[in-house]
C-alpha positions in Angstrom: 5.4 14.2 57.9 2.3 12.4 57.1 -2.3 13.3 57.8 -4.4 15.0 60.8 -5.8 12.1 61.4 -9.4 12.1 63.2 -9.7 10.0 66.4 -13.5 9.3 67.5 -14.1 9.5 71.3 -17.0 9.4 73.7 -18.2 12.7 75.6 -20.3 10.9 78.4 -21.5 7.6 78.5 -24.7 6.8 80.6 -26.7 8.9 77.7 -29.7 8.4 75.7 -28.7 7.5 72.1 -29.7 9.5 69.2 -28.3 9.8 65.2 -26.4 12.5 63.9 -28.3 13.3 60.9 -24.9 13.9 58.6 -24.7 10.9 56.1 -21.1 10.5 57.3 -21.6 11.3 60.8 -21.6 7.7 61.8 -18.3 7.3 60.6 -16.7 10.3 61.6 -15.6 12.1 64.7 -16.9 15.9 64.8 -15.4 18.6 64.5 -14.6 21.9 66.7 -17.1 23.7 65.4 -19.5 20.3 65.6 -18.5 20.0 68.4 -19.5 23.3 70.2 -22.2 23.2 68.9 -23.5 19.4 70.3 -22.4 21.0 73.5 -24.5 24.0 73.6 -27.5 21.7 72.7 -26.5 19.3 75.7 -25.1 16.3 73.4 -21.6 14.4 73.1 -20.5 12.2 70.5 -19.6 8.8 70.9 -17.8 7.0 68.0 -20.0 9.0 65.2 -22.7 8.8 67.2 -24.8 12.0 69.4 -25.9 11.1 72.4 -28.1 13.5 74.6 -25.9 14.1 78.1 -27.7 12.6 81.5 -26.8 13.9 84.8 -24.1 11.9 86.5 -23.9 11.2 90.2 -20.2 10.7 89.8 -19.1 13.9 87.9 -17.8 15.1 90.4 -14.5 17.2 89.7 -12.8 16.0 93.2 -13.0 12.9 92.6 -9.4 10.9 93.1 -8.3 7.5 92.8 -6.4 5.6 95.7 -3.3 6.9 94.6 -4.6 10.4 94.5 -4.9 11.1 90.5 -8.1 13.5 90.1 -10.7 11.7 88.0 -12.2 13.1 85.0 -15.0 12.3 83.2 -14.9 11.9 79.1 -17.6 15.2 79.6 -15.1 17.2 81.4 -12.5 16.1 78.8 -14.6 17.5 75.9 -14.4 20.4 77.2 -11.0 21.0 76.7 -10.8 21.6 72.8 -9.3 24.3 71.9 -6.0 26.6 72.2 -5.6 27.6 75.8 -7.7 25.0 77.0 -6.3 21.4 75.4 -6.5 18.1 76.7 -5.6 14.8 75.4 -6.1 11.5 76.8 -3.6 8.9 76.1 -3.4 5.1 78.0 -6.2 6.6 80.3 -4.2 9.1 81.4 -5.4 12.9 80.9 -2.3 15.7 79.5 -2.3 19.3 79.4 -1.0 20.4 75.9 -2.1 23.6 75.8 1.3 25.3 76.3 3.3 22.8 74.5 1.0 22.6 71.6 3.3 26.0 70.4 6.6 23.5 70.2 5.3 20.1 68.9 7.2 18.6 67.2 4.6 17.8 64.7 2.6 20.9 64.9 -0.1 22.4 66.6 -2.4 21.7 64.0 -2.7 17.5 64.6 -3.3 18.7 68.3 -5.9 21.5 67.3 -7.8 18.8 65.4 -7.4 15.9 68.2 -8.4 17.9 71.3 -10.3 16.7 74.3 -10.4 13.5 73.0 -9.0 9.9 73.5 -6.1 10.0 71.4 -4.3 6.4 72.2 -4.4 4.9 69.0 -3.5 7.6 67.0 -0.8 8.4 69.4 0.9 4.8 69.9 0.6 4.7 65.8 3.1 7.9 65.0 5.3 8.0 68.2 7.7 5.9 69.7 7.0 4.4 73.6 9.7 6.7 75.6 7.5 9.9 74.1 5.3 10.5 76.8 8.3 10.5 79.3 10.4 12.5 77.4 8.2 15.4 76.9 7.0 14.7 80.6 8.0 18.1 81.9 6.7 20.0 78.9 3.3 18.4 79.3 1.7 17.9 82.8 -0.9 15.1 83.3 -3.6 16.5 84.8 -5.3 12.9 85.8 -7.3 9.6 84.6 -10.2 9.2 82.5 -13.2 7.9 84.6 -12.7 3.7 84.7 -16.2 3.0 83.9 -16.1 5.4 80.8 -12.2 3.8 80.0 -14.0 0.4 79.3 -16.4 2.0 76.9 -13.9 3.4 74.9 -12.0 0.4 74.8 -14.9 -1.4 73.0 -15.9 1.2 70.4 -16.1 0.1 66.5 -16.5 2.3 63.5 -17.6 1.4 60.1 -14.1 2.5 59.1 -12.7 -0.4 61.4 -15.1 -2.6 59.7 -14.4 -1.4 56.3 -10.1 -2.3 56.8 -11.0 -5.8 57.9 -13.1 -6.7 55.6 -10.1 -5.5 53.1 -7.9 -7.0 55.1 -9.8 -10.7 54.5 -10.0 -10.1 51.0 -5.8 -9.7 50.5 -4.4 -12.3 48.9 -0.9 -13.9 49.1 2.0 -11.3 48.4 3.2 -13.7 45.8 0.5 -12.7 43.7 2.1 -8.7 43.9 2.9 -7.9 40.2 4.4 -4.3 40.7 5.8 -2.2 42.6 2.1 0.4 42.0 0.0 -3.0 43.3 1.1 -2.3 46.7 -0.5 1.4 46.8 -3.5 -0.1 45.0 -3.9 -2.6 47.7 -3.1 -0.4 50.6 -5.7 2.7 49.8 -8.1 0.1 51.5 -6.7 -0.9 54.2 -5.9 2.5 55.8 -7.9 4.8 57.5 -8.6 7.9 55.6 -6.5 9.6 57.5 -3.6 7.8 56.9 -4.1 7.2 53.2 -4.7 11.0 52.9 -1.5 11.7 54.3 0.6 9.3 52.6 -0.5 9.7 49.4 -1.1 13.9 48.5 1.3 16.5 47.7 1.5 20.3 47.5 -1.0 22.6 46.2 -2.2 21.4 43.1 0.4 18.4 43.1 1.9 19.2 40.2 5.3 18.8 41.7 3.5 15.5 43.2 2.9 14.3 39.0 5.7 15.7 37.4 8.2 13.5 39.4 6.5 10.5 37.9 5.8 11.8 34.2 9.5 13.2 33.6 11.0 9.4 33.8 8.6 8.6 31.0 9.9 11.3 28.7 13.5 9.3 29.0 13.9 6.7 26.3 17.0 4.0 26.4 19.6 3.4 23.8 19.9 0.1 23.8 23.3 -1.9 22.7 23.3 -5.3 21.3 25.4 -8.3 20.8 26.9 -8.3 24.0 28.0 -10.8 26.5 25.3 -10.4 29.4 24.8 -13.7 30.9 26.0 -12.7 34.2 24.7 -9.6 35.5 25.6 -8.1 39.5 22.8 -5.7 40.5 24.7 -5.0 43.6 26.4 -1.4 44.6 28.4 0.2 47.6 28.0 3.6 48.8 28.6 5.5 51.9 30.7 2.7 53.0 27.9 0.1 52.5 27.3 -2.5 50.5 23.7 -3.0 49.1 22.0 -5.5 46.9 20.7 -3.2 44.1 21.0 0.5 43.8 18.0 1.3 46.2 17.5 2.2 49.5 14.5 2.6 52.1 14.2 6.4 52.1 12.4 8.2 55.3 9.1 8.6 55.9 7.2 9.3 58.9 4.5 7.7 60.6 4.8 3.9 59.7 2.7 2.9 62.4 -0.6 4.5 60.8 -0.5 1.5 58.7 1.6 -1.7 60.0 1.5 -2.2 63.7 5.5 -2.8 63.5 6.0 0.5 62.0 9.1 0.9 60.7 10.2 -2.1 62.7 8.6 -4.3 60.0 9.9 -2.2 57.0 14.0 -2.6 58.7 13.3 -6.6 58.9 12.4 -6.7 55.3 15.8 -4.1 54.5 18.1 -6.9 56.0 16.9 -9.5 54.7 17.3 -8.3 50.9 20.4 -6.3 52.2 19.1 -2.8 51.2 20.2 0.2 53.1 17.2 1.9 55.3 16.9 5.8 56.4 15.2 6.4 59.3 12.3 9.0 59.7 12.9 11.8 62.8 9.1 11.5 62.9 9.3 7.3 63.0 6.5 5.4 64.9 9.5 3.4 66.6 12.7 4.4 67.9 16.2 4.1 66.4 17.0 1.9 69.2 14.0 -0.4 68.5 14.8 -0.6 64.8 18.4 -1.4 65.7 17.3 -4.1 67.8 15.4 -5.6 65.2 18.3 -5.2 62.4 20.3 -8.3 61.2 23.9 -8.4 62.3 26.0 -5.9 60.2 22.8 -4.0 58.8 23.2 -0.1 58.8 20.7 2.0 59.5 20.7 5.8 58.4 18.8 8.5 60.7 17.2 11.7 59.4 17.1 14.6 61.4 15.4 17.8 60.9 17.3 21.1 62.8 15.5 22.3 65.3 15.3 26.3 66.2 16.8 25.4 69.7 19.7 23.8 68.5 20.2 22.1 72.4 17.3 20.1 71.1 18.7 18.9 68.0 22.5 18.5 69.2 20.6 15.5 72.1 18.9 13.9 69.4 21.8 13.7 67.3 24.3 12.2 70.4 20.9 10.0 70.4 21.0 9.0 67.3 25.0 8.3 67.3 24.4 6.3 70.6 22.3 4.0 69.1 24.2 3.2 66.2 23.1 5.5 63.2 25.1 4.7 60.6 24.9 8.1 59.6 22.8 11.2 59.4 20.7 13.1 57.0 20.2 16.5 57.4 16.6 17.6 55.7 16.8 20.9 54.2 13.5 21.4 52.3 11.0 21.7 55.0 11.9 25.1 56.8 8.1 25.5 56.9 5.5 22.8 55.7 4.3 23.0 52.5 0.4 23.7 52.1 -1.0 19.5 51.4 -4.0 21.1 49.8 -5.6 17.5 48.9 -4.8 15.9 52.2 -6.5 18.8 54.2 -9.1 18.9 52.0 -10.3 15.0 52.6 -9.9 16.1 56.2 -12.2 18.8 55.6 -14.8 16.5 54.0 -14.6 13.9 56.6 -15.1 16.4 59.5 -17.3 19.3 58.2 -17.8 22.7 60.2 -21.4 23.2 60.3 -23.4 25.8 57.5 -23.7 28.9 59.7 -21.0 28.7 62.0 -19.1 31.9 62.6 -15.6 32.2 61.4 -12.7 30.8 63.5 -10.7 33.4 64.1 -7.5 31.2 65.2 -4.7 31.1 62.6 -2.3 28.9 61.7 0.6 30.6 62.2 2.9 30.5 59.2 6.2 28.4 59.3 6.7 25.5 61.7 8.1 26.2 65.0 10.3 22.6 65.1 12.0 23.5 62.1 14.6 25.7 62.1 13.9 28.6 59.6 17.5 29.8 59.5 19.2 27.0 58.7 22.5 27.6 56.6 25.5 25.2 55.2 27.6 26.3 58.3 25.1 23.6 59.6 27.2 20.8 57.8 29.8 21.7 60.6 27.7 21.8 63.3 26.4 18.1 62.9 29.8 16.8 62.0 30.4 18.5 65.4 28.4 15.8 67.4 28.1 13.0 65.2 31.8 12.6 64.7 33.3 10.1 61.7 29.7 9.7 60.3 28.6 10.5 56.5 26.8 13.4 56.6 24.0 13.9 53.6 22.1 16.9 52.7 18.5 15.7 51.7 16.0 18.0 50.1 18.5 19.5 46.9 16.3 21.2 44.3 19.0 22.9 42.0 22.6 21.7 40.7 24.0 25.1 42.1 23.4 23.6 45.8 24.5 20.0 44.8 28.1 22.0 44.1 28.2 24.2 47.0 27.5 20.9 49.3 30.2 19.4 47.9 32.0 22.5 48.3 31.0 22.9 52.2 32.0 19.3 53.1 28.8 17.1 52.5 29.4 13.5 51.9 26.4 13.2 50.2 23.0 14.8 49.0 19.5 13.7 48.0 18.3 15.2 45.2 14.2 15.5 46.1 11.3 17.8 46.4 9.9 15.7 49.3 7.6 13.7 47.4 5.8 16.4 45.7 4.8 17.6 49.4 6.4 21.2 49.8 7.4 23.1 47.2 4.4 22.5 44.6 6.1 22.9 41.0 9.6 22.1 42.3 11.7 20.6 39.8 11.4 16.7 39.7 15.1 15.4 41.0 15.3 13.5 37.6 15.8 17.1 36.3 18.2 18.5 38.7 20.3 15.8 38.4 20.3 15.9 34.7 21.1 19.3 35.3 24.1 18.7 37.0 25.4 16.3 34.6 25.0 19.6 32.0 26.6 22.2 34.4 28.2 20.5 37.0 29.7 17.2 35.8 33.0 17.3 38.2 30.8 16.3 41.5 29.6 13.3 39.4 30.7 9.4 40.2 33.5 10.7 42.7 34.4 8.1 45.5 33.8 11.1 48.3 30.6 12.3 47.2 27.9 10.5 46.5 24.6 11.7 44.0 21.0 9.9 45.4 17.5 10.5 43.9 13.9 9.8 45.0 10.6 10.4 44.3 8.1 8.6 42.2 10.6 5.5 41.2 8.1 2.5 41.0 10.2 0.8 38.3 13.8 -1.0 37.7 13.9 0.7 34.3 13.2 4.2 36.7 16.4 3.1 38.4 18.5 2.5 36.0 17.9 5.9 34.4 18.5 7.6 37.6 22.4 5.9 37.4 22.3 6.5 33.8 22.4 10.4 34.6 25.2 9.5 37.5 23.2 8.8 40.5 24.9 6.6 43.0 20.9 4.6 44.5 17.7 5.8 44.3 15.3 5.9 47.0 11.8 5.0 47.7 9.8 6.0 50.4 5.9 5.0 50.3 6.0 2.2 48.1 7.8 0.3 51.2 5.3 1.9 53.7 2.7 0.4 51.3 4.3 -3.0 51.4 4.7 -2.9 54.4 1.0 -2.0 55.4 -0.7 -4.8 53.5 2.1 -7.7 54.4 4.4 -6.5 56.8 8.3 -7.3 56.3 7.6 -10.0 53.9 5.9 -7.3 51.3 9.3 -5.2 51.9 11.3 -8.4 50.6 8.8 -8.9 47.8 8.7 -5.3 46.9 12.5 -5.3 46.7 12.7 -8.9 45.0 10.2 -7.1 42.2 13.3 -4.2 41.8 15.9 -6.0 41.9 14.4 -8.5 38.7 13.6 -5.3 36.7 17.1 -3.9 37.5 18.7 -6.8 36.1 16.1 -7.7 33.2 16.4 -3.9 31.9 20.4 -4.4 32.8 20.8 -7.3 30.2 18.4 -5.2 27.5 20.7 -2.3 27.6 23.4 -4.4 27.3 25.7 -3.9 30.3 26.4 -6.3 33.5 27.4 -3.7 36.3 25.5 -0.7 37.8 29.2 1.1 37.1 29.5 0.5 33.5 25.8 2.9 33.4 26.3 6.1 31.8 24.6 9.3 29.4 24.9 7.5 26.3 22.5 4.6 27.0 19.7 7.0 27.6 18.1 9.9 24.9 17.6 12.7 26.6 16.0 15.2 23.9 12.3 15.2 25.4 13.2 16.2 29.1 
């Protein structure tokens, strides 16, 4: 999963404008603590800015539309911040989350931090459409924001709104993309804070976050020479499927905070280049509108992550097998969320708690109540169970011993990764567990019923090929596509894998072989890992 981000809404609108005096209050929302204390001093804020609350002839709580919904002011919806007392408003419709803020899916914290507030971007950004109705039972709408106030909020601006199109008017053609590290470049200024904060931190210090990127430059080649490599095949197969170059689209979550298409955009650019694509459980857009959007004959994996109610997770695998998942990948490293020390931190900065304010006494309570804690490899059997005939992968592999005992408990396949530096901070880069495995392990490699992936910091061909060097089967990147994507939609996808696939074949030809397969140990020195 990806930020907390920080929606602005208004508290009242027929109001008497004044400024926050904050430096950055004009750009960003307030806080709980900000907030409580605007409200004991009779203001609101509306999109960074205080206002001084005016009595309202029309606040009155019994007011109903013609179809009998209860209106309620933006006021009244302020009020409604904190646990035991949270509201959001989404399409101008008012929910009670209060009780269901203990099983959301994406944690109580995004809700904590989003409460009594308009919440309609941010939600249509990170969820798919059928969300509301599927929770609808779980969260009760208690009625519609006030029309009048709806219109306000529909106009509201914000310097960081100014600041992305401006960005946006000064990107060039994606032609002019270089590498595959342009597209973050680019991106960092077209995002909303937010968003860039939670695509781009890791764990705790982030040393797991910088060690998955400085291990492949500790590899050097062994190049042969005089060799016949005019015609070179980038192309691979495996799980069934035939791909391109050795690279696939690995999940991430929340597309939609930086592409309007979501992952929609990122599955276009997949087909057309014939890459494989994984898709998030946490995806802005469903599987179904993903599929719908896939080429003919383009597969589409689906991530899941188990869930302590296991009814939950056996629907949204049949779901997932419904729609056509290609097959599903079981995330393993995530039984609670790692502490993204950075990412809250530039949260923190954004949206500070006044000097002076008391303590909060609420806690985050360890752990993550949507994953399931006790997961164990029994679990291989118990998705195999409901998704019938389709590969099942174990994602989120940390140390050779696990890589044999999921070959062992039936696996067709695991990821070696630490999540992108994002949970465990100082867990080993996968470059090292799989050269790890080739040291202790070497019977599960290059076998035609098990397959080896990597990902994590690859931003290179040459990263690539020294992943299949040390007998992995594809690597997989995650946010450079999401960066691609967010600057030039599906077309920066097809450029991003057009830059691969030319580094894949130039660093092919330099190392003297003309298929993926004829890779191995000896073309790479080793001695500095």
């Amino acid at each position: 999963m990806f930020a907390r981000p920080l929606v602005r809404t208004a508290r009242a609108v027929r109001c008497t404008k004044r400024r926050f005096a904050s430096s950055t209050a004009s750009t960003v929302s307030s806080g709980f603590a900000t907030r409580a204390a605007l409200a004991a001093a009779g203001a609101v804020v509306v999109a960074g800015t205080v206002y001084t609350i005016l009595p309202q002839a029309h606040a009155d709580a019994s007011r109903v539309t013609k179809s009998g919904e209860r209106i309620i002011t933006l006021e009244e919806m302020g009020k409604h911040w904190q646990a035991g007392s949270l509201w959001v408003a989404i399409d101008g419709k008012v929910y009670d989350v209060s009780e269901f803020a203990n099983t959301h899916p994406g944690g109580s914290r995004i809700l904590l931090e989003n409460g009594g507030r308009d919440t309609t971007k941010l939600f249509h950004a990170i969820h798919p459409p059928n969300t509301i109705h599927k929770y609808a039972k779980e969260v009760p709408c208690v009625g519609v924001i006030d029309p009048e106030e709806l219109a306000v909020l529909a106009s509201q601006r914000n310097a960081e709104d100014d600041r992305i199109d401006a960005a946006r008017k000064r990107l060039f053609g994606v032609d002019s993309v270089v590498g595959i590290s342009d597209f973050e470049r680019y991106a960092k200024d077209l995002l909303p804070l937010h968003a860039w904060a939670y695509y781009s931190t890791g764990a705790d210090t982030e040393g797991a976050l910088a060690e998955n990127a400085a291990i492949f430059k500790r590899l050097f080649f062994r190049p042969r020479i005089m060799r016949d490599v005019h015609d070179v095949d980038t192309s691979t197969e495996f799980l069934g499927v035939k791909s391109s170059i050795p690279v696939y689209v690995a999940p991430t979550a929340r597309n939609g905070l930086g592409q309007p298409e979501g992952e929609v955009a990122v599955t276009r650019g997949a087909g057309a280049t014939g890459i494989f694509q994984v898709l998030s459980h946490y995806a802005s857009r469903s599987l179904d509108e993903v599929k719908a959007a896939a080429r003919d004959g383009q597969h589409i994996g689906w991530q899941v992550y188990l869930n302590p109610d296991r009814e939950r997770s056996r629907e949204a695998i049949e779901e997932a097998v419904a729609a056509g998942a290609h097959s599903i990948w079981i995330t393993a490293d995530t039984v609670t969320l790692g502490k993204r020390e950075t990412e809250r931190r530039l949260n923190a900065e954004a949206n500070p708690a006044p000097h002076g304010q008391p303590l909060s006494r609420e806690r985050q309570r360890f752990g993550f109540s949507a994953h399931d804690a006790r997961m164990s490899w029994d679990d291989i059997a118990f998705v195999r169970k409901y998704a019938p005939g389709l590969p099942v992968v174990i994602k989120g592999v940390g140390a050779w011993e696990d890589v044999v005992l999921a070959y062992k408990y039936g696996a067709d396949a695991v990821v070696l990764s630490n999540h992108g530096g994002r949970q465990l901070d100082f867990a080993q880069p996968p470059l090292k567990v799989l050269y790890d495995v080739n040291k202790n392990a070497p019977q599960v490699l290059h076998r035609k019923n098990f397959n080896i992936f990597v990902d994590g910091s690859v931003r290179h061909g040459t990263d690539v090929l020294k992943a299949l060097c040390l007998g992995a089967t594809a690597v997989g990147l995650g946010r450079p596509f999401i960066y691609a994507a967010t600057g030039w939609g599906s077309d920066g996808v097809e450029k991003a894998v057009e830059i691969l696939e030319e580094e894949i074949a130039i660093g092919m030809q330099l190392l003297g072989v003309t298929r993926v397969d004829q890779l191995g140990p000896q073309y790479l020195d080793t001695s500095k890992i």
